[in-house]
N, CA, C, O and CB atoms as a CASP TS submission, in Angstrom:
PFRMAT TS
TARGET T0000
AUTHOR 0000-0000-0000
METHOD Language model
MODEL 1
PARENT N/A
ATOM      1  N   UNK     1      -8.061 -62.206  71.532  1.00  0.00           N
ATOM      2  CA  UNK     1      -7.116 -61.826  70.510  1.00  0.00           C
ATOM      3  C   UNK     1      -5.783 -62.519  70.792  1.00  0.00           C
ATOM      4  O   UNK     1      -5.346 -62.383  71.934  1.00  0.00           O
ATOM      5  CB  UNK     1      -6.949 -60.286  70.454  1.00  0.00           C
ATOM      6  N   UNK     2      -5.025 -63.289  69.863  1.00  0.00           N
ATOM      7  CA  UNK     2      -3.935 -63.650  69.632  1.00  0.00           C
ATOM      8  C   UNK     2      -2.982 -62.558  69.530  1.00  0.00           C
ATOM      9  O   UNK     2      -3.185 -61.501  68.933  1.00  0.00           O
ATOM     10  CB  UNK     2      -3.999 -64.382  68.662  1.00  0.00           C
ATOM     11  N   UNK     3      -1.508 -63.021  70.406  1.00  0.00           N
ATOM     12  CA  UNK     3      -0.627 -62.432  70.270  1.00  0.00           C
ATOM     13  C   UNK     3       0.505 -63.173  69.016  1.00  0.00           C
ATOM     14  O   UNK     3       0.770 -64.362  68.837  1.00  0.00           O
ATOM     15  CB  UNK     3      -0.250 -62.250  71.640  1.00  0.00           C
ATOM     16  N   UNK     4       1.085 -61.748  68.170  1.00  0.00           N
ATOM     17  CA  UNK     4       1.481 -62.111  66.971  1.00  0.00           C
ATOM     18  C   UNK     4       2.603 -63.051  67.359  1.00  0.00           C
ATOM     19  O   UNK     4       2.970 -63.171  68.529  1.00  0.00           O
ATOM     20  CB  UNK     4       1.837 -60.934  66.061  1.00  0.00           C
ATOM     21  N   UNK     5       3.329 -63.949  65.988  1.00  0.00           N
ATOM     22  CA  UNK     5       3.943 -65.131  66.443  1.00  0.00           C
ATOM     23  C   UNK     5       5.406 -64.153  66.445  1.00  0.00           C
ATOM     24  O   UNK     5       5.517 -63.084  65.845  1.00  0.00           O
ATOM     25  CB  UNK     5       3.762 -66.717  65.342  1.00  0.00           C
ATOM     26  N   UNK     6       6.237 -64.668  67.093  1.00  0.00           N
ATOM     27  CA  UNK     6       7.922 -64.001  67.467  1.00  0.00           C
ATOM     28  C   UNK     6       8.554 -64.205  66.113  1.00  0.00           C
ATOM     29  O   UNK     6       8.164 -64.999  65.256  1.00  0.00           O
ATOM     30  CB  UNK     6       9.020 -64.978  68.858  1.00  0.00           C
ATOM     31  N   UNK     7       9.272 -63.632  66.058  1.00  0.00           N
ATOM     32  CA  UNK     7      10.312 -63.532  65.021  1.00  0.00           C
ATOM     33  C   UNK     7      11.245 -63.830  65.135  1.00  0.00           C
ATOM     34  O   UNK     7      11.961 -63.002  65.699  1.00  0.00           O
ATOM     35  CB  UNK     7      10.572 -62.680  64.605  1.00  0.00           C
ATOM     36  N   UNK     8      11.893 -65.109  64.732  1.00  0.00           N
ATOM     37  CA  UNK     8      13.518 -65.753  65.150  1.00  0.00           C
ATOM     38  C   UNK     8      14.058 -65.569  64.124  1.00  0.00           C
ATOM     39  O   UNK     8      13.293 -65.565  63.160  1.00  0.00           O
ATOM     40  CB  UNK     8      13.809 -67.321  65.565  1.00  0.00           C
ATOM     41  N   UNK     9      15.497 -65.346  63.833  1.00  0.00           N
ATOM     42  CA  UNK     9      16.553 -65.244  63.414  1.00  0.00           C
ATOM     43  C   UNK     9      17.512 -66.290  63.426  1.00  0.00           C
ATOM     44  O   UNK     9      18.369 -66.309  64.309  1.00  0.00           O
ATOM     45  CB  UNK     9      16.890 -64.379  63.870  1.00  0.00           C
ATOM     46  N   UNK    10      17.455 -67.320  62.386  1.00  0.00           N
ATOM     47  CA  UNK    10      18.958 -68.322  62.927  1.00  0.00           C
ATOM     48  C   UNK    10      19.599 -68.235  61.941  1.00  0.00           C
ATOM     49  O   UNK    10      19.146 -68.326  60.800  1.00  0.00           O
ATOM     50  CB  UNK    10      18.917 -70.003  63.317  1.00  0.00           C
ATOM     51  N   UNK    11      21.014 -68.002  62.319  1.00  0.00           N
ATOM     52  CA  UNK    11      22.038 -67.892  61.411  1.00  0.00           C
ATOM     53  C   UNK    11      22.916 -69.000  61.218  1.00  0.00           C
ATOM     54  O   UNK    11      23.638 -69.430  62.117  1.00  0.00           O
ATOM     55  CB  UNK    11      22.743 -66.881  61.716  1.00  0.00           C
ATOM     56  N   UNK    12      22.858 -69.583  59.790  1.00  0.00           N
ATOM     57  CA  UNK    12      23.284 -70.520  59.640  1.00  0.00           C
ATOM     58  C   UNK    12      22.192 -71.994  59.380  1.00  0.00           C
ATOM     59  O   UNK    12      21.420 -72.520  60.181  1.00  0.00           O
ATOM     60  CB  UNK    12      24.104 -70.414  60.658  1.00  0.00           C
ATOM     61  N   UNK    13      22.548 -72.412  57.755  1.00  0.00           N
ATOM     62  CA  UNK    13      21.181 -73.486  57.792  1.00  0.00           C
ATOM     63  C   UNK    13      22.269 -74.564  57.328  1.00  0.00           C
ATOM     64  O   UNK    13      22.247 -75.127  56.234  1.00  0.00           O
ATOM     65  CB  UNK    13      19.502 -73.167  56.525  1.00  0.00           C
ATOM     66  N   UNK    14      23.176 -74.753  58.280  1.00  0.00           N
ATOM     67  CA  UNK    14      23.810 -76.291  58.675  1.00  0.00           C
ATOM     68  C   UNK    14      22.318 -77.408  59.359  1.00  0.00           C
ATOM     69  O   UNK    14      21.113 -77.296  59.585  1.00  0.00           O
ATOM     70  CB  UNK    14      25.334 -75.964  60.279  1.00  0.00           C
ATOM     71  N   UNK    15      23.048 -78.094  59.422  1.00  0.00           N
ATOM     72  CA  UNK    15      22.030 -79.615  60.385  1.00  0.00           C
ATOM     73  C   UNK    15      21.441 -78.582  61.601  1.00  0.00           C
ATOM     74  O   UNK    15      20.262 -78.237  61.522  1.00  0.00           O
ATOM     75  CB  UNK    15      23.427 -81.428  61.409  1.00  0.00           C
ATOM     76  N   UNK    16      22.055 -78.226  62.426  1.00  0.00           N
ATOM     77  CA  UNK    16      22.049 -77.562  63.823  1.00  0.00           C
ATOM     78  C   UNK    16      20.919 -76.312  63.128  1.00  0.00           C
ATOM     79  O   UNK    16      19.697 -76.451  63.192  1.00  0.00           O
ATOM     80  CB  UNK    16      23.944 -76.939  64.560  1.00  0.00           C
ATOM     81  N   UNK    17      21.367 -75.516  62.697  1.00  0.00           N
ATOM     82  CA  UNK    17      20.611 -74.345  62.360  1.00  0.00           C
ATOM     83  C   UNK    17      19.308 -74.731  61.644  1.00  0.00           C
ATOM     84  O   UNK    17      18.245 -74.291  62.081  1.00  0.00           O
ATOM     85  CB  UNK    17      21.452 -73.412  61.495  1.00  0.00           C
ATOM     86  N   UNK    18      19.329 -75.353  60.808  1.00  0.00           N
ATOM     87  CA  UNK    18      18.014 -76.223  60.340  1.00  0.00           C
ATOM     88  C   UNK    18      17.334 -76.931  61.157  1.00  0.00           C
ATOM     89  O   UNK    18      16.148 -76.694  60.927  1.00  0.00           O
ATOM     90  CB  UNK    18      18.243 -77.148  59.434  1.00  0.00           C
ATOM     91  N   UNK    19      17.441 -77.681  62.000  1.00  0.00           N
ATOM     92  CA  UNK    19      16.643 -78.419  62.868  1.00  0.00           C
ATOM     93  C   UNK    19      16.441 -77.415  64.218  1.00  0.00           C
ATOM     94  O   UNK    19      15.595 -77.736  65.053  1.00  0.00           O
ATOM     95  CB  UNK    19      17.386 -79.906  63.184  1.00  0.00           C
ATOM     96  N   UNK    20      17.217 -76.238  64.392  1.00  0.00           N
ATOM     97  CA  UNK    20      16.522 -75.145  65.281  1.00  0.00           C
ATOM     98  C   UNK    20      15.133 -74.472  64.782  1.00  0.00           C
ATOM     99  O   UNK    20      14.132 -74.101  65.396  1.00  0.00           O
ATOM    100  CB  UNK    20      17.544 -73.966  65.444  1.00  0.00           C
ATOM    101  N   UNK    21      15.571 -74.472  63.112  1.00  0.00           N
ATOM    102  CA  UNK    21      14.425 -73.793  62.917  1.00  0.00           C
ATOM    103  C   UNK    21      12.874 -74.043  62.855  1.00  0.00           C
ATOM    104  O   UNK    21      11.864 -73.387  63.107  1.00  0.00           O
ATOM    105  CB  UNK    21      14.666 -73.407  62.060  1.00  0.00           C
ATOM    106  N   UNK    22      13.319 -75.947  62.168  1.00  0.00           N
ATOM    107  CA  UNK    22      11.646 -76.363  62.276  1.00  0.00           C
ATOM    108  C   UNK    22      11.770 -76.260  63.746  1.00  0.00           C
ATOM    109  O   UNK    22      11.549 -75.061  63.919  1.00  0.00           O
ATOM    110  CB  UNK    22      10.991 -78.097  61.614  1.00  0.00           C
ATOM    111  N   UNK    23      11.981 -76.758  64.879  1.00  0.00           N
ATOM    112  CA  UNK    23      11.633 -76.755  66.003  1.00  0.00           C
ATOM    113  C   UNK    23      10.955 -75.694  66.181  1.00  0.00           C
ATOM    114  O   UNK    23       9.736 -75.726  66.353  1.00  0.00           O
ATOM    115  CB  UNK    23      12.495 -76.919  66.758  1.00  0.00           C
ATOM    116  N   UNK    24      11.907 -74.211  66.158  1.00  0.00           N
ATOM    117  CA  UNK    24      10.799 -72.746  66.564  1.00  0.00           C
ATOM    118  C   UNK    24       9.914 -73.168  65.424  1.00  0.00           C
ATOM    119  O   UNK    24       9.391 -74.220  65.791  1.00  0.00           O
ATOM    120  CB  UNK    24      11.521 -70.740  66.384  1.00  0.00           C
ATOM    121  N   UNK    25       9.613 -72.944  64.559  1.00  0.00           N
ATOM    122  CA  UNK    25       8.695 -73.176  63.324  1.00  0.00           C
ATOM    123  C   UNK    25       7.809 -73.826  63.770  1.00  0.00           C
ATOM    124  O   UNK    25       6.714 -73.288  63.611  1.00  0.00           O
ATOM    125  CB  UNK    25       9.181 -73.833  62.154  1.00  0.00           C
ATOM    126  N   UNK    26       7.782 -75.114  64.455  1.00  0.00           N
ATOM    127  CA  UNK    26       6.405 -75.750  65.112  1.00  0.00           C
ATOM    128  C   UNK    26       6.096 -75.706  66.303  1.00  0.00           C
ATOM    129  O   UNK    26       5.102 -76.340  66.655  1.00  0.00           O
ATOM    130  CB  UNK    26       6.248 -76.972  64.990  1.00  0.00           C
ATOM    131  N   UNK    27       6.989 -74.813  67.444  1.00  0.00           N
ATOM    132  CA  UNK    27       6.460 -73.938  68.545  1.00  0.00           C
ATOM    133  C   UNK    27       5.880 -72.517  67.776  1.00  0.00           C
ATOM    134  O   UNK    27       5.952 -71.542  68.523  1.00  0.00           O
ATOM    135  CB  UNK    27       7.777 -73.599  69.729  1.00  0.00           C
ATOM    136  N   UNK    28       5.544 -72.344  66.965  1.00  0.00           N
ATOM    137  CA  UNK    28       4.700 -71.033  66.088  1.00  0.00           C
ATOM    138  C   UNK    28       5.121 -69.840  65.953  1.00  0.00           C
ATOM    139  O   UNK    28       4.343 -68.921  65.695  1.00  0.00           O
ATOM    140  CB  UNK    28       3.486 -70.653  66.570  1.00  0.00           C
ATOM    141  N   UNK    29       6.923 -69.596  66.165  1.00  0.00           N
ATOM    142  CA  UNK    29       7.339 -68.651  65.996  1.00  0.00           C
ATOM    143  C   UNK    29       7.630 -68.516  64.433  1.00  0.00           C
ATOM    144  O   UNK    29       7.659 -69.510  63.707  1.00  0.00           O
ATOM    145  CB  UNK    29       8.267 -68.537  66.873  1.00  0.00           C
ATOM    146  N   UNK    30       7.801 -67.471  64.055  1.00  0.00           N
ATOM    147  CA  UNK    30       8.134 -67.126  62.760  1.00  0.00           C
ATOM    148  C   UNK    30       9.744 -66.885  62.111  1.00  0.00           C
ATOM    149  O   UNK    30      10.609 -66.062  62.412  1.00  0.00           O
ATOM    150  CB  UNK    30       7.401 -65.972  62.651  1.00  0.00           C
ATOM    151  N   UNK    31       9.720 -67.865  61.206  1.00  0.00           N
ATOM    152  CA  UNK    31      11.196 -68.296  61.077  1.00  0.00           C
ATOM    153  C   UNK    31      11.899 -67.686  60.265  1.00  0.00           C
ATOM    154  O   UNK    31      11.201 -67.526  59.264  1.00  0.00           O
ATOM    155  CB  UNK    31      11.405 -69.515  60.742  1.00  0.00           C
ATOM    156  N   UNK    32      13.567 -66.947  60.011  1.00  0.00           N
ATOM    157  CA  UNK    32      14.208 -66.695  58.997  1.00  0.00           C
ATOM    158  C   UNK    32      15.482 -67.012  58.986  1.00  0.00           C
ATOM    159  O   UNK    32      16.215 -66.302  59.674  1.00  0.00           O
ATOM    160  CB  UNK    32      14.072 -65.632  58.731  1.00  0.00           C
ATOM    161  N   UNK    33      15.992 -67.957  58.348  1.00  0.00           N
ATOM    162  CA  UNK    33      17.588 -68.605  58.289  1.00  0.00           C
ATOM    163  C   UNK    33      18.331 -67.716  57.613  1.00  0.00           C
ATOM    164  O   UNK    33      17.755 -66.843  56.963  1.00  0.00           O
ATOM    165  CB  UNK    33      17.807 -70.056  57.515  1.00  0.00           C
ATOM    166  N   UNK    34      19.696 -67.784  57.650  1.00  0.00           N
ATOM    167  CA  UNK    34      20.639 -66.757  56.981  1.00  0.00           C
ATOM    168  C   UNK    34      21.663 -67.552  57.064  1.00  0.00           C
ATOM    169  O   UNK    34      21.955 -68.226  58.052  1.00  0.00           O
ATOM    170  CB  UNK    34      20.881 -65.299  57.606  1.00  0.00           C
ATOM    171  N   UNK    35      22.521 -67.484  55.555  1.00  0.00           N
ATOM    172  CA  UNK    35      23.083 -68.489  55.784  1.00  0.00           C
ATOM    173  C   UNK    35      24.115 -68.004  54.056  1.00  0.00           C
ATOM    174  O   UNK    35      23.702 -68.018  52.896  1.00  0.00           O
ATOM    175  CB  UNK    35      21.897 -70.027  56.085  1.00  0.00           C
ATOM    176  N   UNK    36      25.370 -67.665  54.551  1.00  0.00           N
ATOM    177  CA  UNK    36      26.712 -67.084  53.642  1.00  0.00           C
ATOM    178  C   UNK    36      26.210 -67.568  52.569  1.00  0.00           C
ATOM    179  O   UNK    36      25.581 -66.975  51.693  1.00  0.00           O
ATOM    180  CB  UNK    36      28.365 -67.598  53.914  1.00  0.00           C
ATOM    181  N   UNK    37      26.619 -69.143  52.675  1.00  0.00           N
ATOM    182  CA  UNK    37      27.016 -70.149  51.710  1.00  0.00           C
ATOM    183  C   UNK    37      25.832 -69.809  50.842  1.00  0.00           C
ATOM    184  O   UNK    37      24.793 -69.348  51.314  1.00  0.00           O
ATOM    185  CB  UNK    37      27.182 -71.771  52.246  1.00  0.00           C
ATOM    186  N   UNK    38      26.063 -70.110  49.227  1.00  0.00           N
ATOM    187  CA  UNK    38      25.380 -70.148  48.132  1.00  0.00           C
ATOM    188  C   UNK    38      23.738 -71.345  48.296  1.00  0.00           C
ATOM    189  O   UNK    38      22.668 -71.177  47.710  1.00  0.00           O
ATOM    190  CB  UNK    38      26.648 -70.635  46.982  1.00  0.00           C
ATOM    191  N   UNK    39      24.099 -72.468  49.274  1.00  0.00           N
ATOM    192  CA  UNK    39      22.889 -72.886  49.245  1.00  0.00           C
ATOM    193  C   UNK    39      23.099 -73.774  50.885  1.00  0.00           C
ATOM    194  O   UNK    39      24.088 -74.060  51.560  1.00  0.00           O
ATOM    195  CB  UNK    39      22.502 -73.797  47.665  1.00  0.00           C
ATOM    196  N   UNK    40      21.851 -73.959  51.018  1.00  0.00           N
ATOM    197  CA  UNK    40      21.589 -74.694  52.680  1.00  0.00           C
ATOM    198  C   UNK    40      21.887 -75.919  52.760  1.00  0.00           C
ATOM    199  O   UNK    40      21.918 -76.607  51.739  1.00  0.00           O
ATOM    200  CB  UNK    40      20.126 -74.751  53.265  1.00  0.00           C
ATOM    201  N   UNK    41      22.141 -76.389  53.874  1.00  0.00           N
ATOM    202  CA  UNK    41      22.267 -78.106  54.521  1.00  0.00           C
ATOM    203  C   UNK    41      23.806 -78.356  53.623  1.00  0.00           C
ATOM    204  O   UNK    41      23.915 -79.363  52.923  1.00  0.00           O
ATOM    205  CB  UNK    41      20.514 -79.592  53.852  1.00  0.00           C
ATOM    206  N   UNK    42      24.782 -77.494  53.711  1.00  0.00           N
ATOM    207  CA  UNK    42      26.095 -78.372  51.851  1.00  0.00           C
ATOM    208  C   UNK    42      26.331 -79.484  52.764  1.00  0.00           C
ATOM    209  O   UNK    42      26.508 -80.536  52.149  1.00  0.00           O
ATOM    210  CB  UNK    42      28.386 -77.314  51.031  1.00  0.00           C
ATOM    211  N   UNK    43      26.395 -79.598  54.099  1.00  0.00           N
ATOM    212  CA  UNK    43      26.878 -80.654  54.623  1.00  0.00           C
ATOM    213  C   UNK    43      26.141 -81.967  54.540  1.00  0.00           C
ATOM    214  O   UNK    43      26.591 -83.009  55.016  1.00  0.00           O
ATOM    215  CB  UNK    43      27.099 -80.342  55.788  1.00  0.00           C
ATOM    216  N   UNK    44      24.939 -81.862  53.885  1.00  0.00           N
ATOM    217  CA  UNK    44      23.873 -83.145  53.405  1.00  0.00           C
ATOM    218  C   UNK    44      24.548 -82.812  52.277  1.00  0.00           C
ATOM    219  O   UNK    44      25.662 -83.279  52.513  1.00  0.00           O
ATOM    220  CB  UNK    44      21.966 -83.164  53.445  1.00  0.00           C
ATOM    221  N   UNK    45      24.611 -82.219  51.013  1.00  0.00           N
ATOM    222  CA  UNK    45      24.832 -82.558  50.054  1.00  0.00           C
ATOM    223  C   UNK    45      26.266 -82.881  50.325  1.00  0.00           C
ATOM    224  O   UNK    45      26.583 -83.371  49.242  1.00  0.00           O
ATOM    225  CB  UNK    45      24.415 -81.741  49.121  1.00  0.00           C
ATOM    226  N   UNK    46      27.112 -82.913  50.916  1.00  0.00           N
ATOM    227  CA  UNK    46      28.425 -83.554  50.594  1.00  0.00           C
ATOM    228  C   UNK    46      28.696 -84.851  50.970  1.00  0.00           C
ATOM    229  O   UNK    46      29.659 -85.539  50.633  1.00  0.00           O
ATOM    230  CB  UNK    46      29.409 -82.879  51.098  1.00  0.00           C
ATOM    231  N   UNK    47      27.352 -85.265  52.026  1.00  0.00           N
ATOM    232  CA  UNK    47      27.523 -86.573  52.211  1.00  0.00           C
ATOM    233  C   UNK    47      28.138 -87.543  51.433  1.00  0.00           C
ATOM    234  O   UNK    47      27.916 -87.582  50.222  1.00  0.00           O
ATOM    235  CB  UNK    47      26.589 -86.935  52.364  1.00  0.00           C
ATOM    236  N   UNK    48      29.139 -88.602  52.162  1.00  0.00           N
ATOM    237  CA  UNK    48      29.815 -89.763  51.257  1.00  0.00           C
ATOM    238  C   UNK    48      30.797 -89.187  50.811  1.00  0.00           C
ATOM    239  O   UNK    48      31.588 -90.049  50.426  1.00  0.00           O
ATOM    240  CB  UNK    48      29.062 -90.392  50.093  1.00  0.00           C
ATOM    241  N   UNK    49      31.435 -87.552  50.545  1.00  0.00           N
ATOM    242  CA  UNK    49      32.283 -87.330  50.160  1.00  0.00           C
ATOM    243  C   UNK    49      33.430 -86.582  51.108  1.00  0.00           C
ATOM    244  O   UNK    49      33.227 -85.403  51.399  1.00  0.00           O
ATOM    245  CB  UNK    49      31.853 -86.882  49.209  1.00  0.00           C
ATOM    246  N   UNK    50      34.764 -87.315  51.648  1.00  0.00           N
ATOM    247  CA  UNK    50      35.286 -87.015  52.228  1.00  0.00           C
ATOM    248  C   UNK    50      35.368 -86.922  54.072  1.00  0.00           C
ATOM    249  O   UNK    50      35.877 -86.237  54.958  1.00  0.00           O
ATOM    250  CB  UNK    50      35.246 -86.361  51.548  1.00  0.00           C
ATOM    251  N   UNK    51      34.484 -88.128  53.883  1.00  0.00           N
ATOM    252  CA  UNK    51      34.538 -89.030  55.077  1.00  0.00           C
ATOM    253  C   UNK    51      33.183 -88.484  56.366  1.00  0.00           C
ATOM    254  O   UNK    51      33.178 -88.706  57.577  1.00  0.00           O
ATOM    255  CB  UNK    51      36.359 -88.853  55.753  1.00  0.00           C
ATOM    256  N   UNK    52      32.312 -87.848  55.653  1.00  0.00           N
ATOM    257  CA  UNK    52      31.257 -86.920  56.868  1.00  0.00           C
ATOM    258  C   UNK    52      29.934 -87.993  56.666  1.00  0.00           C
ATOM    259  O   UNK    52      29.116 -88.019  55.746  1.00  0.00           O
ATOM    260  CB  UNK    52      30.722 -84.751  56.293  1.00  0.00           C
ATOM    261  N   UNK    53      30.049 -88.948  57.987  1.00  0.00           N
ATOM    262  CA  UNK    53      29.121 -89.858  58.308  1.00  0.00           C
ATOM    263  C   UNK    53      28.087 -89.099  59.161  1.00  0.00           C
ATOM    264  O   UNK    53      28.343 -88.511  60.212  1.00  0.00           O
ATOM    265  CB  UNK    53      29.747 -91.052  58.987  1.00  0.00           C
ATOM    266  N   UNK    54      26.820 -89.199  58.533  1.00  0.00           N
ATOM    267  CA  UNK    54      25.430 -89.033  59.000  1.00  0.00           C
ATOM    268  C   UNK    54      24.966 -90.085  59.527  1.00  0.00           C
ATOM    269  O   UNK    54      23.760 -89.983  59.753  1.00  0.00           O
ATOM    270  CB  UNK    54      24.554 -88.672  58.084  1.00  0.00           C
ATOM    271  N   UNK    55      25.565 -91.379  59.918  1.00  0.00           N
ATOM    272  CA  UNK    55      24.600 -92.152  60.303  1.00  0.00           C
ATOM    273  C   UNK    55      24.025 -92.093  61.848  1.00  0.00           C
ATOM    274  O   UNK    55      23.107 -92.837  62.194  1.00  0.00           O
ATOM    275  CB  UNK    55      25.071 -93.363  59.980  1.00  0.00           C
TER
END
């Protein structure tokens, strides 16, 4: 018998908080982001605007 997968909590789905989560997500824990802002990653969508280089 398998033990059930963990339950993580990351707060915040910036770059950092997003790429924590697939990580637990494909070590097989079970994932839930939380996150104020109206929608996830704004810092990808603002790319190019106001000088925030992703490269």
């Amino acid at each position: 018998m398998s033990s059930p997968a963990k339950r993580v909590h990351v707060i915040g789905a910036g770059p950092a908080g997003l790429m924590a989560a697939e990580r637990l997500a494909q070590a097989g824990a079970a994932v839930v982001v939380h996150e104020a802002m109206p929608s996830a990653a704004r810092k990808f969508l603002m790319a190019g605007r106001g000088g925030l280089n992703l490269t």
